[in-house]
C-alpha positions as CSV (number, residue, x, y, z in Angstrom):
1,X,11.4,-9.2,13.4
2,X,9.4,-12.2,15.0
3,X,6.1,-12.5,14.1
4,X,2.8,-14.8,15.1
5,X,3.4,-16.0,11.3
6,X,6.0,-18.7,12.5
7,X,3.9,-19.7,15.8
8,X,0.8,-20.2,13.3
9,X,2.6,-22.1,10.7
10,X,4.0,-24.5,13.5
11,X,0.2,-24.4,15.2
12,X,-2.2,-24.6,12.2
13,X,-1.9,-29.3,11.5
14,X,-3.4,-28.7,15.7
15,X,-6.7,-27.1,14.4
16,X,-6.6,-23.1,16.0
17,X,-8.9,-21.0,15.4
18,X,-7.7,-17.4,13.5
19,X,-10.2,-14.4,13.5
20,X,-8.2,-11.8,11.9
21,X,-6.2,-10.5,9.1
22,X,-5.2,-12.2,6.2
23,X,-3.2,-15.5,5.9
24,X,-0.3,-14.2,3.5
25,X,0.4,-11.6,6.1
26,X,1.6,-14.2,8.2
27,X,5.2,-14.9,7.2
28,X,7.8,-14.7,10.0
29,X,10.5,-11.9,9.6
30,X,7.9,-9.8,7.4
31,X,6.3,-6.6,7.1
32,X,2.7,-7.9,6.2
33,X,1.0,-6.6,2.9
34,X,2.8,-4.0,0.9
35,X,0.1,-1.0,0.3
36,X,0.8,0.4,-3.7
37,X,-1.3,2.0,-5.9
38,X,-0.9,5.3,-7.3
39,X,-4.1,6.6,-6.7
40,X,-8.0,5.9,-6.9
41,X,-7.8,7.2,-10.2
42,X,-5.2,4.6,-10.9
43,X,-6.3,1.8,-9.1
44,X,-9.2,1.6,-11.4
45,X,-7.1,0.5,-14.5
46,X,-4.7,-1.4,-12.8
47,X,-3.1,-0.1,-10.1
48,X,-1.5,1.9,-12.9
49,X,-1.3,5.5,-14.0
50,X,2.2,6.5,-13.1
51,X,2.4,8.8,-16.8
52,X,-1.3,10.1,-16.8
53,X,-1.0,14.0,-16.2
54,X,-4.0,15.0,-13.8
55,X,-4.7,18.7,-13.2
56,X,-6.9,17.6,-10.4
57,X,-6.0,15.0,-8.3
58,X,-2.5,13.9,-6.7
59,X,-1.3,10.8,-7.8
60,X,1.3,9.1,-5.1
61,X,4.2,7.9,-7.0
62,X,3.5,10.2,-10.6
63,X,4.8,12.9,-8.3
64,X,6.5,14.7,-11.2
65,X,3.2,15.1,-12.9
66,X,2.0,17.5,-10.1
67,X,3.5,20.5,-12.6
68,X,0.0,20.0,-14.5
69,X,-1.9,21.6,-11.2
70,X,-2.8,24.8,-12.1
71,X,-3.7,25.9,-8.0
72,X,-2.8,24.7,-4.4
73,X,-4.2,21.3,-4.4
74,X,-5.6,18.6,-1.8
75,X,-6.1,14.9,-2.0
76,X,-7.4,12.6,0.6
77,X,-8.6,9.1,0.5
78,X,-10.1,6.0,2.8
79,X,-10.4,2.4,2.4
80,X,-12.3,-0.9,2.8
81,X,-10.9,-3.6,3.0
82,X,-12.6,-7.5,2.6
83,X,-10.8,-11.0,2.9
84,X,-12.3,-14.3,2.1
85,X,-9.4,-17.3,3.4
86,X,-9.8,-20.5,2.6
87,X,-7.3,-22.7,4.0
88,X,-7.2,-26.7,5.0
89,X,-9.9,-27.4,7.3
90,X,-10.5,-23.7,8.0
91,X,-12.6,-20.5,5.9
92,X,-13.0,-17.3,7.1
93,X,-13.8,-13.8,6.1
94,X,-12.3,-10.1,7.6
95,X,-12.8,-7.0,6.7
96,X,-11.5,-3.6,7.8
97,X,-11.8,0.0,6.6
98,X,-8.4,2.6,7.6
99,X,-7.4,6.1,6.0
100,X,-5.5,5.5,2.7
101,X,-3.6,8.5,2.2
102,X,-3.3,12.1,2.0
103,X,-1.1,14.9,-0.7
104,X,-1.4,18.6,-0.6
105,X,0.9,20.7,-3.1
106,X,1.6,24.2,-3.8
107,X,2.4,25.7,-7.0
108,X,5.1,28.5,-6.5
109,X,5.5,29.1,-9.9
110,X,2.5,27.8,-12.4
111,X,3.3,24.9,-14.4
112,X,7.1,25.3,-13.7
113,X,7.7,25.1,-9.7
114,X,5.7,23.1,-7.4
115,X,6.5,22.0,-3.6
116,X,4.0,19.2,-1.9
117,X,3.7,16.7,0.7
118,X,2.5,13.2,0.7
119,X,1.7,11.2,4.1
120,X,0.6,7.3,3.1
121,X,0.5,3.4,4.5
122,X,3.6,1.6,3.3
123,X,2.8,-1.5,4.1
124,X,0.2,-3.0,6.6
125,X,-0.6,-6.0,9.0
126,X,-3.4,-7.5,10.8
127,X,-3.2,-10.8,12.4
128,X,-4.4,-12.6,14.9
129,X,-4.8,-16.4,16.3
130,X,-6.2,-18.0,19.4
131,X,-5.5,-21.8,20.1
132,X,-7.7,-23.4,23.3
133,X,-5.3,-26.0,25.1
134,X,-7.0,-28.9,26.9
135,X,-4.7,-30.5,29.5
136,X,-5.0,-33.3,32.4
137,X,-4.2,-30.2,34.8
138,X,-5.4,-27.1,33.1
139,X,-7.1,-25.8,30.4
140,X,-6.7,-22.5,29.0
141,X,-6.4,-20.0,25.6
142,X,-3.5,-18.9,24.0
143,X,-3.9,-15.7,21.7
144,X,-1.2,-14.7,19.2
145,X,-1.2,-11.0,17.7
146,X,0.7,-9.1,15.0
147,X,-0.9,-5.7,14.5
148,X,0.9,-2.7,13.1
149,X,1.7,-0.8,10.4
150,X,5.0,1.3,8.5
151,X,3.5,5.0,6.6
152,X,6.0,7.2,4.4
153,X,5.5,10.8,4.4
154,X,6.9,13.0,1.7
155,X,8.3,16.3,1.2
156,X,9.1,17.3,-2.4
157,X,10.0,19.7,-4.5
158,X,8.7,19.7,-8.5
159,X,10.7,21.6,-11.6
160,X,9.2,21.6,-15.2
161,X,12.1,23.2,-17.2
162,X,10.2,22.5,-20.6
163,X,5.9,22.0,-20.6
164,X,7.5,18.3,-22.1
165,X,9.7,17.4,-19.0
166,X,9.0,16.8,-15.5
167,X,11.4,16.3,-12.3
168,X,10.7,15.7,-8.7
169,X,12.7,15.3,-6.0
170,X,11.4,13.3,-2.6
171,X,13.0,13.9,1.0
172,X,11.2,10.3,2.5
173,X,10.4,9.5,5.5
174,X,9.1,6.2,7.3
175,X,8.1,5.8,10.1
176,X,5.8,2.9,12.2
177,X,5.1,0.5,14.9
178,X,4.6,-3.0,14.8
179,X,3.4,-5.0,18.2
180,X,3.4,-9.0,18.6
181,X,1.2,-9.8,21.6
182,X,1.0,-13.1,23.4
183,X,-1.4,-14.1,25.7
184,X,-2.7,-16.9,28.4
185,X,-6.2,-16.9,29.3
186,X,-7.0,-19.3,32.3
187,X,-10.5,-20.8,33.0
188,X,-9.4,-21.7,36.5
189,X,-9.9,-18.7,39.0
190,X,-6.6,-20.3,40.8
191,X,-4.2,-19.2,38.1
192,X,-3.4,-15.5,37.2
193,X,-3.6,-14.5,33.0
194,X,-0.8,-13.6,31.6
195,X,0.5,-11.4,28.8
196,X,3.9,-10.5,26.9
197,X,4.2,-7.8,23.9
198,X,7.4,-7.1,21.6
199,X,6.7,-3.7,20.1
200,X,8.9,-2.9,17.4
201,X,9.2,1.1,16.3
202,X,11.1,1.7,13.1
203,X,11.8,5.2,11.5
204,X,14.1,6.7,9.0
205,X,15.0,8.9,6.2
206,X,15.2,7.8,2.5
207,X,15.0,9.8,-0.7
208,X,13.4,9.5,-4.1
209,X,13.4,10.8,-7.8
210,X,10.6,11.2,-10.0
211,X,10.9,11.8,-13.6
212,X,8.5,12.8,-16.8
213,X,8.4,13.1,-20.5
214,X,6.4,13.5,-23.7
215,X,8.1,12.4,-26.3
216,X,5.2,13.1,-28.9
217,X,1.7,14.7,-27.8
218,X,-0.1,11.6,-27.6
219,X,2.6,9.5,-26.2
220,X,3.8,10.3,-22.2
221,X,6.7,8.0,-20.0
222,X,7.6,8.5,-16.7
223,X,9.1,6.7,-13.9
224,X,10.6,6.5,-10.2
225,X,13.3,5.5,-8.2
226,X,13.2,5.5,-4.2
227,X,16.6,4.5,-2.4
228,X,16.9,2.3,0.3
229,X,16.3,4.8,3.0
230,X,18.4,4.0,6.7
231,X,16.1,3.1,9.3
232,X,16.3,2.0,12.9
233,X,14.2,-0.2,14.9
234,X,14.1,0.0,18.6
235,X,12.2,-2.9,20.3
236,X,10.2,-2.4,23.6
237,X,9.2,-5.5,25.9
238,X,6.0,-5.1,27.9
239,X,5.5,-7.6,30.2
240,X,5.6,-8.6,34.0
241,X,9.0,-9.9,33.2
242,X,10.4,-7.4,31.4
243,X,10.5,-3.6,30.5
244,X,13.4,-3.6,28.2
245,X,14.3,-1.2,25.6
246,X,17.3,-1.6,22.7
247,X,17.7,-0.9,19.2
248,X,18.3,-3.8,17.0
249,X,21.7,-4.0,15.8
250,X,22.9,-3.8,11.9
251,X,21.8,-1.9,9.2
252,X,18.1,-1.8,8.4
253,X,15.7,-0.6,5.5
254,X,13.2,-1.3,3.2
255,X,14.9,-2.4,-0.3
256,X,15.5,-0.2,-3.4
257,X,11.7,0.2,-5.5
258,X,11.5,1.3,-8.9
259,X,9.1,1.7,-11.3
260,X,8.1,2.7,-15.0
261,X,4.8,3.7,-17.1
262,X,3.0,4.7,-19.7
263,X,0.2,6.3,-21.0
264,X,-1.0,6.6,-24.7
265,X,-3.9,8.8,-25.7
266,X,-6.6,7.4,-28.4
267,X,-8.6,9.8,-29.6
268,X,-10.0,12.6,-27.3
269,X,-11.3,10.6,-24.5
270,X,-9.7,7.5,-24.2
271,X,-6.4,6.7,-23.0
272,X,-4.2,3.3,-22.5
273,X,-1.6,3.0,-19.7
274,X,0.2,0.2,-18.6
275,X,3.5,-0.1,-15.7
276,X,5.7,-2.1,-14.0
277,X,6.9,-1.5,-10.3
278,X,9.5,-3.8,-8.5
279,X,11.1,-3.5,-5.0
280,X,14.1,-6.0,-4.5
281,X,12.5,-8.0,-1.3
282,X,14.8,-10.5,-2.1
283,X,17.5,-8.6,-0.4
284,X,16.0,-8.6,2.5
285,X,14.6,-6.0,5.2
286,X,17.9,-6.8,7.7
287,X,16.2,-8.0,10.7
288,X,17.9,-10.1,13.0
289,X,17.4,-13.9,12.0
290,X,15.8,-12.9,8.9
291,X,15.0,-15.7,6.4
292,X,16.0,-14.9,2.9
293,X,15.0,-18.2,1.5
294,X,11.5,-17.0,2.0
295,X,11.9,-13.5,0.7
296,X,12.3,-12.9,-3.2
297,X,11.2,-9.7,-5.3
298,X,7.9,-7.5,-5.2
299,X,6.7,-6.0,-8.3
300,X,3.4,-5.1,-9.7
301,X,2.6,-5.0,-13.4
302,X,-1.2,-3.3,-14.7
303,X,-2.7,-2.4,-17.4
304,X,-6.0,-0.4,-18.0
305,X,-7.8,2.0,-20.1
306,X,-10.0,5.2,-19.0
307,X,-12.7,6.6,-21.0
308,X,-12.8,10.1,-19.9
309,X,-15.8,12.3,-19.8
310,X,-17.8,15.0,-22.0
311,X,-17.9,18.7,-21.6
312,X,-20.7,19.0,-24.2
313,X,-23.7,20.5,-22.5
314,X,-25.9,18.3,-24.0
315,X,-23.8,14.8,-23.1
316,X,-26.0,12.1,-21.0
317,X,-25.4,11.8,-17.6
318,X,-22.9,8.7,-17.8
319,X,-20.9,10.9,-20.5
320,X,-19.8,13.5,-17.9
321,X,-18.0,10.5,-16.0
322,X,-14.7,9.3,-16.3
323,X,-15.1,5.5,-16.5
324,X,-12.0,3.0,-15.9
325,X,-11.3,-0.4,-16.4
326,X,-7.9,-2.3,-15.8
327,X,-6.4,-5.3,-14.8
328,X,-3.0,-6.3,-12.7
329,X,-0.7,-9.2,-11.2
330,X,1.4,-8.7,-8.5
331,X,4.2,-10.7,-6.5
332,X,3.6,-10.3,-2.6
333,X,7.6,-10.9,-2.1
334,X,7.0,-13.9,0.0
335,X,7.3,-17.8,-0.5
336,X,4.8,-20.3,1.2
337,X,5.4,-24.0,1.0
338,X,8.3,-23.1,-0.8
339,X,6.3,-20.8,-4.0
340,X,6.2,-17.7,-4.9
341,X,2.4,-16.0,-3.9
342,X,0.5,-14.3,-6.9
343,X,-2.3,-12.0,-7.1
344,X,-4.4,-11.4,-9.9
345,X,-7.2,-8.7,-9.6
346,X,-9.8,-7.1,-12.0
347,X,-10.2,-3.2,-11.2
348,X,-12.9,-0.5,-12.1
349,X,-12.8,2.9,-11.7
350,X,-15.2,5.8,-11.8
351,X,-14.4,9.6,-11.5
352,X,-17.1,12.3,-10.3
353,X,-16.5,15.9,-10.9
354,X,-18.0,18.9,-9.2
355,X,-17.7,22.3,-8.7
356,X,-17.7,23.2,-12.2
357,X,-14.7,20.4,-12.9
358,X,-12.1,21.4,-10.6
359,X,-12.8,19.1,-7.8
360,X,-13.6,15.2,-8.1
361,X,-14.4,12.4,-6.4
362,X,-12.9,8.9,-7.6
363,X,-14.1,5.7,-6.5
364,X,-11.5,2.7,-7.4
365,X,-12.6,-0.7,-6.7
366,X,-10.2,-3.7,-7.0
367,X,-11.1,-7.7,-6.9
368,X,-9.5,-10.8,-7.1
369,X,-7.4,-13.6,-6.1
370,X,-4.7,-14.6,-3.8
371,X,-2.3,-17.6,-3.6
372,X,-2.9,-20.9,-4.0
373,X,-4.7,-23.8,-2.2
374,X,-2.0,-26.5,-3.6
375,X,1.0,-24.4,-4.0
376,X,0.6,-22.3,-1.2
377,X,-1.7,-23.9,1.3
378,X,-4.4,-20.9,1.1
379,X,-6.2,-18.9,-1.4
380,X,-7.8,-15.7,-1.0
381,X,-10.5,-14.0,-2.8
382,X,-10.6,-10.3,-1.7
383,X,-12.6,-6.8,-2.6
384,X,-10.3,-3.6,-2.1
385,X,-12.6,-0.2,-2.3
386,X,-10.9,3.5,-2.1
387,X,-12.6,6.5,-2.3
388,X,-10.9,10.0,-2.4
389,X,-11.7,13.5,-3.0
390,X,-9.2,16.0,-4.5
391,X,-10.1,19.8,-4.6
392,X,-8.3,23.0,-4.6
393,X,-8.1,26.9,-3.9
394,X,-5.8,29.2,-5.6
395,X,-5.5,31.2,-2.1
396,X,-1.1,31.1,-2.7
397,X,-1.2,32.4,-5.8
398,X,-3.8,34.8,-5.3
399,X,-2.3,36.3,-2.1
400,X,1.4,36.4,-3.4
C-alpha cells in the first residue's frame, strides 16, 4: 500500500510545507497509528485494565469481564486528539477530535451468559503535504494526501461457568478505506489542475478469545488472543486517466495480537494493574512491495493504579470519585532512520457516577512523547483526551 510517507521522506531535505497529521504516520507501506486502549477507564492508568471487573462500563479487549454486568449495558466514547512535531527546520501542531468507540451487551442469563457487540478505530491516519515548485516555465503546488482509516466491529458471546472464570468468544470484523490523493495546482490560467487518487478498501473476517480468572479474591489475570483475520483489499483509481478497479493479489491481514494483565486489589479502594499487549508487525501486513526492514513488533506495556470512590453518605465530594493514575511505553511497529519509535506517556483518569451509581462518565487523559529528534529525525509531544459514558436498562431481563 503506497503512501505520501515515501514521497515526503524523498521531499522533506527540499523544505515542503506539511499541515496535517502526524509525522510517524508517514511510513510507506503502513497503516498509520495503531488505536489501543481498553477503555477511558483504562486509559487513565496506563492504557491498562485488561483484568479489572467493571459492572458498569465495557471495557474493549477485557471482553470476558462483561459477565460482571448485572443489566443490558451501553458504552460510547469520543476523542481529541493534539500533535506538537518538531522536525529539522520545520514545527508544527494538529489537532483533531473523531468518535472513539462504541459496546452494547446483553445479559441472557445474569452473571453466566452474556452476548454483545463492539464497533471501534483499529488504526488511524491523517496526512497531508503540499510542496510549491518554482520553475523557468511554470510554477505550481503539489499536494500529497493519506487520509483513511481501518475499524473492527465485534460480535461475541460471554460464558462464566464458575463466578471465578470468564470466557469470550469474538466473531471480528475489519473493515476500512484508505485514499492517497495527489494533486497539481497551477498559478497559470493556461494550464488545467490536475488530480489522481488510489483508494484502497480492505475488509475481512477474523476471530478472537478472551479469557478470565481469579485465582484468590484479591488477585484477578486475564488475557486475549485475536487471529490474523483474512482480508482483501480492492484498490480503486480516480483520475482523468484512469477508472480502474482490482483486488490486490496475495494473502493479506493484520498480524496475530495478544495480550495479558493484571489487577491486584489493596485494601477496599485501591487497586494496581499492570499489562502487556503485542501484535507481531514484524510479519508484515502483505501488501504488494511491502518493506519488512522497516516493520518490527507492536506492543504496549502500562502500569497504573485507581483509587476508587466512597459510598459513605458523609464522604467529601472528591471521595465519591474514582481517581486514576498510570503510566505506559509503547513500540509504534515502525523504524525511522533505521530505529525503532518509542512513546512514553503519563495518563490520568477520573470516573463520574450518576444515576444512583449505575451509570458513569470517565474522562481519560493521556500525554507524552514520541520519537526522537536524533534517532528518528522527529519528536512529538502529544495530549490524547477520551471521554465516554456507559449506562444501562434492564428492559431484556425485565421483559423476558
Amino acid at each position: 500500500m503506497k503512501t505520501a510517507g515515501a514521497v515526503f521522506l524523498m521531499w522533506i531535505s527540499l523544505n515542503p510545507f506539511l499541515f496535517g497529521g502526524s509525522y510517524f504516520e508517514s511510513q510507506s507501506h503502513g497503516l498509520g497509528l495503531k488505536y489501543y486502549y481498553t477503555s477511558v477507564r483504562g486509559m487513565g492508568m496506563g492504557n491498562a485494565g485488561l483484568a479489572l471487573h467493571d459492572s458498569i462500563s465495557l471495557a474493549q479487549y477485557a471482553i470476558s469481564q462483561w459477565r460482571h454486568i448485572r443489566d443490558t449495558r451501553f458504552t460510547a466514547g469520543v476523542g481529541y486528539f493534539q500533535n506538537f512535531t518538531d522536525i529539522p527546520q520545520m514545527n508544527y501542531y494538529t489537532s483533531t477530535a473523531n468518535f472513539s468507540g462504541l459496546s452494547m451487551a446483553i445479559p441472557i442469563q445474569r452473571k453466566v451468559w452474556v452476548i454483545g457487540f463492539t464497533l471501534y478505530p483499529y488504526t488511524t491516519i491523517d496526512v497531508q503535504y503540499q510542496r510549491s515548485v518554482r520553475t523557468p516555465d511554470i510554477d505550481f503546488e503539489q499536494i500529497i494526501a493519506t487520509r483513511g482509516n481501518t475499524s473492527k466491529a465485534q460480535f461475541l458471546i460471554v460464558w462464566s461457568p464458575h463466578r471465578r472464570l470468564g470466557i469470550a468468544l469474538a466473531g471480528n470484523y475489519y473493515f476500512g478505506v484508505i485514499r492517497d490523493k495527489f494533486q497539481l495546482q497551477f498559478d497559470d490560467g493556461s494550464f488545467y489542475d490536475a488530480g489522481h487518487e488510489v483508494e484502497y478498501r480492505v475488509q475481512g473476517p477474523g476471530g478472537g478469545i478472551y479469557l478470565d480468572v481469579v485465582p484468590f479474591p484479591s488477585f484477578s489475570l486475564a488475557g486475549f488472543v485475536e487471529v490474523p483475520p483474512s482480508l482483501t483489499v480492492r484498490r480503486v483509481f480516480n483520475s482523468v486517466l484512469s477508472t480502474e478497479a482490482t483486488y490486490l493479489p496475495g494473502k493479506k491481514a493484520f498480524p496475530l495480537k495478544a495480550g495479558i494483565g493484571s489487577a491486584l486489589k489493596l485494601g477496599d479502594r485501591w487497586t494496581l494493574v499492570a499489562d502487556y499487549v503485542m501484535q507481531q508487525w514484524s510479519r508484515g501486513f502483505g501488501l504488494e512491495k511491502e518493506t519488512p526492514e522497516k516493520l518490527e513488533d507492536w506492543f504496549n506495556l502500562g502500569v497504573g493504579i485507581e483509587r476508587q470512590l466512597s459510598r459513605k453518605r458523609n464522604a467529601p465530594l472528591l471521595s465519591r470519585l474514582d481517581w486514576r493514575w498510570g503510566l505506559s511505553v509503547q513500540k509504534l511497529g515502525y523504524r525511522f532512520n533505521g530505529n525503532p519509535v518509542y512513546q512514553y506517556a503519563v495518563h490520568l483518569g477520573m470516573g463520574i457516577p450518576f444515576f444512583f451509581y449505575i451509570s458513569r462518565f470517565d474522562i481519560g487523559l493521556e500525554a507524552g512523547i514520541r520519537g526522537n529528534r536524533v534517532k528518528n529525525g522527529a519528536q512529538e509531544r502529544f495530549v490524547n483526551l477520551r471521554v465516554s459514558i456507559s449506562t444501562g436498562e434492564r428492559w431484556f431481563l425485565r421483559f423476558r
